[in-house]
Each structure stands twice: as C-alpha cells, then as structure tokens.
DRENDO-1510 file (C-alpha; in Angstrom, 1 decimal, always signed):
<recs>
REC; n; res; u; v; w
REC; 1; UNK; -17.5; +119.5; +100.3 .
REC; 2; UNK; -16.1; +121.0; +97.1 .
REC; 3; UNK; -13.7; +118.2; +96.6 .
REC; 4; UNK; -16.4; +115.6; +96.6 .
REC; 5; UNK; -19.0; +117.5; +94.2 .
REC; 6; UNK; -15.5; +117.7; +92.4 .
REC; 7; UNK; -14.5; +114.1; +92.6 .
REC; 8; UNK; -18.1; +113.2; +91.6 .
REC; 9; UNK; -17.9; +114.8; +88.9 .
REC; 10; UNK; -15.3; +113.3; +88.0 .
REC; 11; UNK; -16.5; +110.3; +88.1 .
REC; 12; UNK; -19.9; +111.0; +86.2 .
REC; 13; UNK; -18.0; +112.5; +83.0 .
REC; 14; UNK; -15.4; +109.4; +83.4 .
REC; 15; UNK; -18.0; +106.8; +82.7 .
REC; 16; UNK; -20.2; +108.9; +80.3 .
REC; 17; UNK; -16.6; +108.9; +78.9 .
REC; 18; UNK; -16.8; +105.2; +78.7 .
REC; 19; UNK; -20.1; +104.4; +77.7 .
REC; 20; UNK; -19.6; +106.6; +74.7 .
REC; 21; UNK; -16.3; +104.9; +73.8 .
REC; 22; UNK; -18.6; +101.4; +73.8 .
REC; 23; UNK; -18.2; +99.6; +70.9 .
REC; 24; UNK; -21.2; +99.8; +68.1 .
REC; 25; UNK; -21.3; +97.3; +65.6 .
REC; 26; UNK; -24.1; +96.5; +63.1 .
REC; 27; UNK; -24.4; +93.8; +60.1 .
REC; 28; UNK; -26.7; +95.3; +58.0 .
REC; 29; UNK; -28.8; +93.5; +55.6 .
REC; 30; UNK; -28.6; +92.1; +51.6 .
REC; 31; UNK; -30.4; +94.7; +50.1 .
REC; 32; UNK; -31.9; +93.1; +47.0 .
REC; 33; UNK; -34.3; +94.1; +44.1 .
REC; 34; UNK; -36.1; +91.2; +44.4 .
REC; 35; UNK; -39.3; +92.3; +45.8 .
REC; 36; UNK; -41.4; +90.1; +48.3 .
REC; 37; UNK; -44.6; +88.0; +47.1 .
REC; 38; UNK; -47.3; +87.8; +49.4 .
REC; 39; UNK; -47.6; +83.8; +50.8 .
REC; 40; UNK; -49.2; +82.1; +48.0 .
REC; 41; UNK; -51.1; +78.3; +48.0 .
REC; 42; UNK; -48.8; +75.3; +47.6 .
REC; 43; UNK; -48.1; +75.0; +43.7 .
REC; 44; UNK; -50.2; +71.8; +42.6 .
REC; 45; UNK; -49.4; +72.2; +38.7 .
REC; 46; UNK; -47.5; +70.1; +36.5 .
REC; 47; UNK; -43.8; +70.6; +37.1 .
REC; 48; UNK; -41.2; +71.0; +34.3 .
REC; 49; UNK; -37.3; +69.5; +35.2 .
REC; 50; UNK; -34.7; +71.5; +35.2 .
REC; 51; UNK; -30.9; +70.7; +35.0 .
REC; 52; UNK; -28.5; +72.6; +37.1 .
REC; 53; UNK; -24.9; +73.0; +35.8 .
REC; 54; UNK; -21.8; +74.5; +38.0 .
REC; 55; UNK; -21.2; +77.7; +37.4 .
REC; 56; UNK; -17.8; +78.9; +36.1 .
REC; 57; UNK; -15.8; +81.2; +38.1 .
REC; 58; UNK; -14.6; +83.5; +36.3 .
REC; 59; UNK; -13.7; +86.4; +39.3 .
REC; 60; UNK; -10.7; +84.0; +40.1 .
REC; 61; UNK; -11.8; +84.8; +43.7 .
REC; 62; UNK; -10.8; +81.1; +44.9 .
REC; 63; UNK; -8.0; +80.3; +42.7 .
REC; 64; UNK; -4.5; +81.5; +44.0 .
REC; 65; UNK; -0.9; +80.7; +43.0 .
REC; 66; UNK; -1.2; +76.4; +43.6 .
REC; 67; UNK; -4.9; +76.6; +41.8 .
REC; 68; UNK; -8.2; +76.3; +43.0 .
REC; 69; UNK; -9.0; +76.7; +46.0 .
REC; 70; UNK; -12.6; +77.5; +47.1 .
REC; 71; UNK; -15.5; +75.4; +44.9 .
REC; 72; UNK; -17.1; +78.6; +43.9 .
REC; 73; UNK; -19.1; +77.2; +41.2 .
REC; 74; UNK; -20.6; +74.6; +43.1 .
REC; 75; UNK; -21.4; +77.0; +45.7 .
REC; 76; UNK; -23.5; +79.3; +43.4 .
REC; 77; UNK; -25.2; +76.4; +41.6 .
REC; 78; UNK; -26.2; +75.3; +44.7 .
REC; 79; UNK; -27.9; +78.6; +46.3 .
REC; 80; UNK; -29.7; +78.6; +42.2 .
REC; 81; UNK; -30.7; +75.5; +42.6 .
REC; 82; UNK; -32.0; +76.3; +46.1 .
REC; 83; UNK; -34.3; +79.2; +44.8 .
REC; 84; UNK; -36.3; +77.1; +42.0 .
REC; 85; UNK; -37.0; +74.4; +44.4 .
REC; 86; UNK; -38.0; +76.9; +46.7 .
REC; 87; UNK; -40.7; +77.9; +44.5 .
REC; 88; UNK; -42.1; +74.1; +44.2 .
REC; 89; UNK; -42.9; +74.3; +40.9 .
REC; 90; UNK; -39.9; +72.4; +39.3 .
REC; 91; UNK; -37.9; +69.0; +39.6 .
REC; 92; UNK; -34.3; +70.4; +39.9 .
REC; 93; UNK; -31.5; +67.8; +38.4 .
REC; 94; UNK; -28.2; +69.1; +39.7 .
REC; 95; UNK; -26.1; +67.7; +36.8 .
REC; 96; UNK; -22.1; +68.7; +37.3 .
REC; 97; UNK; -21.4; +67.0; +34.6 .
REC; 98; UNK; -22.7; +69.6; +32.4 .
REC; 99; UNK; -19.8; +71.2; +31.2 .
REC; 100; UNK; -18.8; +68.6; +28.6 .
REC; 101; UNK; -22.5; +69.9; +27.1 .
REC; 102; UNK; -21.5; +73.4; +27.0 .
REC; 103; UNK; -20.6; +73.5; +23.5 .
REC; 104; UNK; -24.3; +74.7; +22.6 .
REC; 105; UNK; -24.0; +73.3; +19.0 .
REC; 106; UNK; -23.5; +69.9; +20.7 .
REC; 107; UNK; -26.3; +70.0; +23.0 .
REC; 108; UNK; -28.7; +68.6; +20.2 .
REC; 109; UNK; -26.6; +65.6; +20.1 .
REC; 110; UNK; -26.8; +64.4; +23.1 .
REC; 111; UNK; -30.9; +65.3; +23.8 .
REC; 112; UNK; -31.3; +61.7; +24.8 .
REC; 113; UNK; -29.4; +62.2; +27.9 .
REC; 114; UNK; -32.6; +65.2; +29.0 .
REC; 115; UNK; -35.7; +62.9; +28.0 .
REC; 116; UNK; -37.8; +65.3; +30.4 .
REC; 117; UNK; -35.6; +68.1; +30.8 .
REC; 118; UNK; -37.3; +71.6; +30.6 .
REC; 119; UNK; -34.0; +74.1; +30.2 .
REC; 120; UNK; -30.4; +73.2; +31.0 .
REC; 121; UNK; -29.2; +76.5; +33.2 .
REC; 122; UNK; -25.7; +77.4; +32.9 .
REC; 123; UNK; -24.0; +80.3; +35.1 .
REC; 124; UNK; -20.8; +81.6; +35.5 .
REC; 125; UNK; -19.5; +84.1; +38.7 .
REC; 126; UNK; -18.4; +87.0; +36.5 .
REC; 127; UNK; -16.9; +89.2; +39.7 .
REC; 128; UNK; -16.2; +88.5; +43.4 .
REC; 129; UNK; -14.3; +90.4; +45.4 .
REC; 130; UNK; -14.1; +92.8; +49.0 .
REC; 131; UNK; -12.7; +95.7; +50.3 .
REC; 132; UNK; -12.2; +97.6; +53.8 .
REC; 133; UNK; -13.3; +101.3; +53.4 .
REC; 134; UNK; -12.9; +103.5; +56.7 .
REC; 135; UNK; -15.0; +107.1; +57.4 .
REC; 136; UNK; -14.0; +109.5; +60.0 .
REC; 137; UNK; -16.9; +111.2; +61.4 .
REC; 138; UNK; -15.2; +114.3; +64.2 .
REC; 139; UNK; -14.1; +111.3; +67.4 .
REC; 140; UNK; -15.7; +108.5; +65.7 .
REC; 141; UNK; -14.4; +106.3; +63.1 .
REC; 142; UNK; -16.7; +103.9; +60.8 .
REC; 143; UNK; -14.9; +100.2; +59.3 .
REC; 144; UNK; -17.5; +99.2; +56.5 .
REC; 145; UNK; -16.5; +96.2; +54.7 .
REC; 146; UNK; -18.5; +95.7; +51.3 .
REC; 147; UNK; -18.4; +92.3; +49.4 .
REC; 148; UNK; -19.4; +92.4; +45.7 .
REC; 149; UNK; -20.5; +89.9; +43.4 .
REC; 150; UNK; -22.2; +89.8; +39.7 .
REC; 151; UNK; -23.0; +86.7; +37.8 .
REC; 152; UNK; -24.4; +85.5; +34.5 .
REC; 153; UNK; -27.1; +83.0; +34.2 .
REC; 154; UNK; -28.0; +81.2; +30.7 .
REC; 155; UNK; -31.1; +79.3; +30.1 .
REC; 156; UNK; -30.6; +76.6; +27.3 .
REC; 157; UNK; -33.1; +74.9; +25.4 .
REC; 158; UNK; -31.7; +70.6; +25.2 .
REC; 159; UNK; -33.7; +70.0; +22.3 .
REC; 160; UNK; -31.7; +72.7; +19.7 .
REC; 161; UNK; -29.3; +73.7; +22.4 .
REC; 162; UNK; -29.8; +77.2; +21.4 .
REC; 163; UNK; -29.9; +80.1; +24.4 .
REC; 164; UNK; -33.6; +81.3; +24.8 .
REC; 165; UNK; -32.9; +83.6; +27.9 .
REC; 166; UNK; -29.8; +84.7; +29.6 .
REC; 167; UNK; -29.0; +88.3; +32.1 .
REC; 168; UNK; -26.7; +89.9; +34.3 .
REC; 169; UNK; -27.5; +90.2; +38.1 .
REC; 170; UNK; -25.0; +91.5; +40.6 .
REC; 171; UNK; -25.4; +93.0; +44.1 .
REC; 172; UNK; -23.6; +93.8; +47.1 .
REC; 173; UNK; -23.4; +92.9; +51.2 .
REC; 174; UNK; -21.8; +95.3; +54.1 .
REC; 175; UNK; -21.2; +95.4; +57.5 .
REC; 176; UNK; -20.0; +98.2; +59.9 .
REC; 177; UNK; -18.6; +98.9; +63.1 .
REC; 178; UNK; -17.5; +102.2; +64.6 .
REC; 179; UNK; -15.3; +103.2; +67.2 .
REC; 180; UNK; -14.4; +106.6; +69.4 .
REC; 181; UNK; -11.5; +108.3; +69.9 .
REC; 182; UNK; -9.9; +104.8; +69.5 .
REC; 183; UNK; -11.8; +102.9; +71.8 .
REC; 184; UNK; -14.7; +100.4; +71.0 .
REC; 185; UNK; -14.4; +96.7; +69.7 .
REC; 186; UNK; -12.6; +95.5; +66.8 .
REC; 187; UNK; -15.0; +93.8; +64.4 .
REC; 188; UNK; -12.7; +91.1; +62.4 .
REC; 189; UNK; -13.5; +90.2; +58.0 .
REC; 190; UNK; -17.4; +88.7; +58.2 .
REC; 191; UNK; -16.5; +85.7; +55.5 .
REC; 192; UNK; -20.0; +85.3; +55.4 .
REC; 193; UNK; -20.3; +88.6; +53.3 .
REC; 194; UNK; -19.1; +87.1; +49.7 .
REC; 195; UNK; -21.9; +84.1; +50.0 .
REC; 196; UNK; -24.4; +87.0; +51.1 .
REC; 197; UNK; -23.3; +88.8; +47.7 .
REC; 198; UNK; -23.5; +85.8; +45.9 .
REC; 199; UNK; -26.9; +84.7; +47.3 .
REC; 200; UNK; -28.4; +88.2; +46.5 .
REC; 201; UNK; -27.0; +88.5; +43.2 .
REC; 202; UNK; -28.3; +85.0; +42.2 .
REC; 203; UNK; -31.8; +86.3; +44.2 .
REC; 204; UNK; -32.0; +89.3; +41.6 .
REC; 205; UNK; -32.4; +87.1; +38.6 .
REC; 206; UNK; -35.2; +84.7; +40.0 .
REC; 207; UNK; -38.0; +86.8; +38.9 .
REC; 208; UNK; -37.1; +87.0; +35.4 .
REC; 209; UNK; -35.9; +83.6; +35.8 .
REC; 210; UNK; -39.4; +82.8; +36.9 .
REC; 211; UNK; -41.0; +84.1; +33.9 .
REC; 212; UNK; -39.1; +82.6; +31.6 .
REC; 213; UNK; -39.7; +79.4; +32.5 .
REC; 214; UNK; -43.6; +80.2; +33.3 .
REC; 215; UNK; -43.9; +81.4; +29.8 .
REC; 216; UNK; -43.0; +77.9; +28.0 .
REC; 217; UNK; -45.4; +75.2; +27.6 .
REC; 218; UNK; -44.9; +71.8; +29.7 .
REC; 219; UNK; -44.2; +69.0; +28.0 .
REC; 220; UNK; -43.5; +65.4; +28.5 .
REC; 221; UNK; -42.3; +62.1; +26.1 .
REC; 222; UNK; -43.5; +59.2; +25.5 .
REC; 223; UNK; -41.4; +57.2; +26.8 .
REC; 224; UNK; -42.6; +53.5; +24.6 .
REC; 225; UNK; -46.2; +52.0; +23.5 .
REC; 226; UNK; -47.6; +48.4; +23.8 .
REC; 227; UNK; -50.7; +46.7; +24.3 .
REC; 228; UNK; -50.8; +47.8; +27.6 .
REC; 229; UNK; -50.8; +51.5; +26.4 .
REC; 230; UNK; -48.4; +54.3; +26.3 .
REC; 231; UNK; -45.6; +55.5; +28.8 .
REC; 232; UNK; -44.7; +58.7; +29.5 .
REC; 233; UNK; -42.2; +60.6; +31.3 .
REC; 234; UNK; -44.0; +62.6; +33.8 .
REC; 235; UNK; -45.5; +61.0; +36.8 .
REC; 236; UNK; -46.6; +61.8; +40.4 .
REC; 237; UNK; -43.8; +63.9; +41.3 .
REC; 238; UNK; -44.0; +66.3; +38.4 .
REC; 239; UNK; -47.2; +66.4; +39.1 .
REC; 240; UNK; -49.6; +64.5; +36.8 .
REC; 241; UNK; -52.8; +62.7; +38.3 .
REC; 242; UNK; -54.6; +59.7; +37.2 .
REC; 243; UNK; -57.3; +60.7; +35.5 .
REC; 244; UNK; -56.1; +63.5; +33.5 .
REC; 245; UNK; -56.1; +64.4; +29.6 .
REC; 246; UNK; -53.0; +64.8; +27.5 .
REC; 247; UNK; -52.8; +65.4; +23.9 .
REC; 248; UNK; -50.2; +64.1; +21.9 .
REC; 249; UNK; -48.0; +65.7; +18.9 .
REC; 250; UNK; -45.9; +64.2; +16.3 .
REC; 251; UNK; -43.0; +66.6; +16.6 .
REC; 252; UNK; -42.1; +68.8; +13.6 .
REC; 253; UNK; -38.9; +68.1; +11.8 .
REC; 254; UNK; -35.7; +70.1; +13.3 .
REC; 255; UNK; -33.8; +72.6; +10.3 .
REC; 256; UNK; -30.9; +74.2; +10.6 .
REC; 257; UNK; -31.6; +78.4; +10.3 .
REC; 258; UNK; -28.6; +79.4; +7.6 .
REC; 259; UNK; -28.6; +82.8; +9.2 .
REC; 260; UNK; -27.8; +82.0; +12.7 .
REC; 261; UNK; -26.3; +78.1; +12.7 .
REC; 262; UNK; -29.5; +77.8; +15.2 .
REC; 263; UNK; -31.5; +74.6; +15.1 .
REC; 264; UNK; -35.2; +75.3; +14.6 .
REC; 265; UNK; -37.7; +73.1; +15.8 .
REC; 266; UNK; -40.9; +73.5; +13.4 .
REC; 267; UNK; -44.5; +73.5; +14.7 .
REC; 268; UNK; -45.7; +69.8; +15.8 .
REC; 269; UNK; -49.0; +67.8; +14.6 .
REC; 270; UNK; -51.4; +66.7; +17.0 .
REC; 271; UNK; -52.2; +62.8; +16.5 .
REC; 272; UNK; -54.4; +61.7; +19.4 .
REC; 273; UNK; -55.6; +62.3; +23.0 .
REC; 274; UNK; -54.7; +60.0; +25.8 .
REC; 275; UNK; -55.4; +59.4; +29.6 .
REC; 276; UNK; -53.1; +58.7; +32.5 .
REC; 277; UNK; -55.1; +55.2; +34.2 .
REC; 278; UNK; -51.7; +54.4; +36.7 .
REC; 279; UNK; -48.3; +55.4; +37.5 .
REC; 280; UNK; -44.9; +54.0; +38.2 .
REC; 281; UNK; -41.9; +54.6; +39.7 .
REC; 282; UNK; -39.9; +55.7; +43.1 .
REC; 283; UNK; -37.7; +59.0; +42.1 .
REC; 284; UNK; -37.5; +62.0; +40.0 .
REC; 285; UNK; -35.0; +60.2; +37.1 .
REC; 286; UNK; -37.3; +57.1; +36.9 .
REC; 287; UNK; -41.0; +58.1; +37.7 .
REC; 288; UNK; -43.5; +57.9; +34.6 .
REC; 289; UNK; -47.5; +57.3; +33.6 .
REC; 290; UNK; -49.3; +54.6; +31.5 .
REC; 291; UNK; -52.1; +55.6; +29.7 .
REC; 292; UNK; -54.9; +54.7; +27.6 .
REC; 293; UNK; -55.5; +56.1; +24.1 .
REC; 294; UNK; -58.5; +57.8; +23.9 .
REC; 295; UNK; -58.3; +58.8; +20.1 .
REC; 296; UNK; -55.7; +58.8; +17.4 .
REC; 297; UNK; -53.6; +55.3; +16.2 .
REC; 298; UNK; -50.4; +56.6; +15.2 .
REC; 299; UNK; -48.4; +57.2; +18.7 .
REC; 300; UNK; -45.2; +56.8; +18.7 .
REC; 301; UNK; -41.9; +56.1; +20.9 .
REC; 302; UNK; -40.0; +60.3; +21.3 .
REC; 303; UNK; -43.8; +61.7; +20.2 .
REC; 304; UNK; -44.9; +65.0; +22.7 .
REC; 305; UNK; -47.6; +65.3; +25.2 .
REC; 306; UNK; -49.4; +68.2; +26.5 .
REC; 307; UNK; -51.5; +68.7; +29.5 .
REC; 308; UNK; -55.6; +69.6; +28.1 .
REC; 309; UNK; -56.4; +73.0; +29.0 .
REC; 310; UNK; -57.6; +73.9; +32.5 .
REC; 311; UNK; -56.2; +70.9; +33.6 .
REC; 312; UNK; -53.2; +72.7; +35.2 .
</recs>
C-alpha cells in the first residue's frame, strides 16, 4: 500500500515536472506613440498629391560584402506610402525616380515634372539592426530578441524645393520565449521583427506628418484656357465636384532669399472666380476639370486655383 501511494506520487510530481517545463512563448506587440483616433466619416474633401520617393538606407542593414542585398528603401517607402493612403485624404504618386531630384536647389528646375504635386517626401532608414538578450530568472530562462529601427522623413516643397518639415521617429519590436531548467521549445529569429520596427517607426511620424500637410492650403493649376473654358488639374479623384467655386491667383514672382540660398515664393494676386461645369479623365496622372469663368479676363496657362471657402 505504501509503495503505490509512493509510486503515485511519483508520478503526480513527474508530470507537474513536465507541465512546468512546457514551453512558453509570447510575441508581444509594436508598442507605438501613435495614439488611436476614434473611427471617423469617409474623408470627402479635396485631396492634395503627394510623391513618394525611396528611402535611403543608411543602417547598411541589407548591404553585405557583394552589395545590396535587401530593397530596404523600397520597403519603407512603401509601408509610408501605405499610411497616407490609409487616411484617404491624399493621391499618393510613388515616384522611385526621385533621387535624381534630391539635390533640393534643383528641385525648382524641374517643377514641371509635379504640375499637381503637394510635397515631395523623402526618407532615409537611419538605423536597423537586432540583438538576442537572455535573463535568468532562478530555473527559468527568458530569450528576448529586440529589433530596432529609427528613420528620417523630409517633406519638400516642388515649387522652391526648399524643406518645410522634416523629424526623427524610431521605435522598437520584441519577442520572448522562456524555458525551465532547460526544457521548453526553442523559439527560432522572428524576421518579421525588423519590418515591425520599421512599420512602427514610420507609424510615429504620421501624426505630425498629418498636420503638416493639413496645415497647407490646396491648390491646383490650370492646366490651358480656350473658348471652351479653363482646365485644371484636379478632377474627380482628388476630389472636386461639378458645381463648385474656385478662385484663381496670378502667382507672385519667385526671389532668391540671399541669407539662406532659399527660393521664396511671394504672395499671389487673385484675378477671377471660376466654376467646374465637367470633368475628364481615367487616372490620378491624367484626371482634370473644365470650367467656366465666372469673373476676371486675365487667366492664364501655370495660374493657381483655390477651393471657395466652406466648400471643402
């Protein structure tokens, strides 16, 4: 009788034994700063383009000894240009070829290439990188593997090519598992945790990002003029409707500020009022609006619209 309690016993502390040496392993989540907005109406305003460039990597995280290896630029344009579309309230162009513009002081050059375009967003990937940190804990030992990643993000005006807004964001992503007294499973590198980084890091700017953007008037070109009336560069898709009022400026002449270098774009003149009567096109690169001239006579090819107020 004493050798079966005994062998019961045994037993019971044998697979209490085992249970306990049972692997755990968590993934915990991207913590960000970002903090969540309440679900809003879908965005019906007027929608300002935006052109996406790759983001330099500058962590040399995917280059090794034969070159590049991992298109990490591409990868956090992409997850940036995911975010503002996100939001619906821009037309994101994801131009690659962007880096030949990067040269700020030629930017103003080439403005005829962005008829339409808002801000030309440049980024790099400033840091990138993991480690494997271990924590004993009395029988139980903890694996935590942390991925890191900060980048830069640069908001460029096309017209001057000057920087009106640029910041830092960075943030980490971990995961653990644990084991006791050597026993429990064996939780291999997440490669998932370096885009999760990324993601979050990129995530931490969009508010500001947001802002920015929010805080600069929309505008639109006209794109030509004939008796049929006057084109412009916003249409259905950026959302303009038939119907609506727009004034229209005579821009004011660009100087060159002998301080900075920085291209100054004076104050425009308002000429006339004009309203959008059809539209035209089938994508974001080609869509436009003809309308009819309400007031003014002198309305010219390049000139600047603006939406009437309340009509947002």
């Amino acid at each position: 009788m004493a050798n079966g309690l005994k062998s019961k016993l045994i037993l019971g502390l044998s697979l209490l034994f085992i249970v306990g040496c049972a692997s755990k392993v968590h993934e915990e989540k991207v913590k960000t700063s970002v903090p969540k907005l309440a679900p809003k109406a879908k965005y019906s305003g007027p929608k300002m383009r935006l052109a996406v460039s790759s983001f330099e990597d500058k962590s040399g995280y995917g280059t090794n000894m034969f070159g590049q290896i991992d298109a990490l630029g591409d990868q956090a344009a992409d997850m940036l240009s995911t975010h503002l579309i996100q939001t619906d309230e821009f037309i994101v162009l994801e131009r690659q070829n962007l880096q030949a513009l990067e040269k700020e002081n030629k930017l103003s050059e080439n403005a005829s290439q962005f008829i339409g375009v808002s801000a030309l967003i440049f980024g790099s990937v400033i840091e990138l990188g993991t480690k494997t940190e271990w924590q004993d804990a009395g029988l139980s030992k903890e694996k935590i593997q942390t991925a890191h990643a900060k980048v830069a993000i640069r908001l460029v005006d096309p017209k001057t090519g000057v920087a009106f807004y640029s910041e830092f964001g960075e943030a980490n992503a971990n995961k653990s598992s644990s084991t006791t007294l050597g026993f429990g499973g064996k939780s291999s590198y997440d490669a998932t945790l370096t885009d999760k980084a990324l993601n979050a890091a990129i995530a931490k700017l969009m508010g500001n990002i947001l802002n920015n953007l929010r805080s600069r008037p929309w505008q639109a070109s006209v794109l030509d003029t004939d008796e049929n009336g006057v084109y412009i560069t916003a249409g259905k898709r950026m959302g303009i409707k038939v119907g609506q009022t727009l004034k229209v400026f005579k821009p004011g002449k660009q100087i060159k500020n002998k301080m900075t270098g920085a291209m100054i774009q004076l104050p425009g003149t308002e000429v006339g009022m004009i309203q959008v009567i059809s539209q035209f096109g089938s994508s974001d690169l080609d869509e436009g609006s003809i309308c009819t001239i309400l007031s003014g006579t002198d309305i010219q090819k390049d000139y600047i619209v603006e939406l009437m107020e309340g009509q947002k």
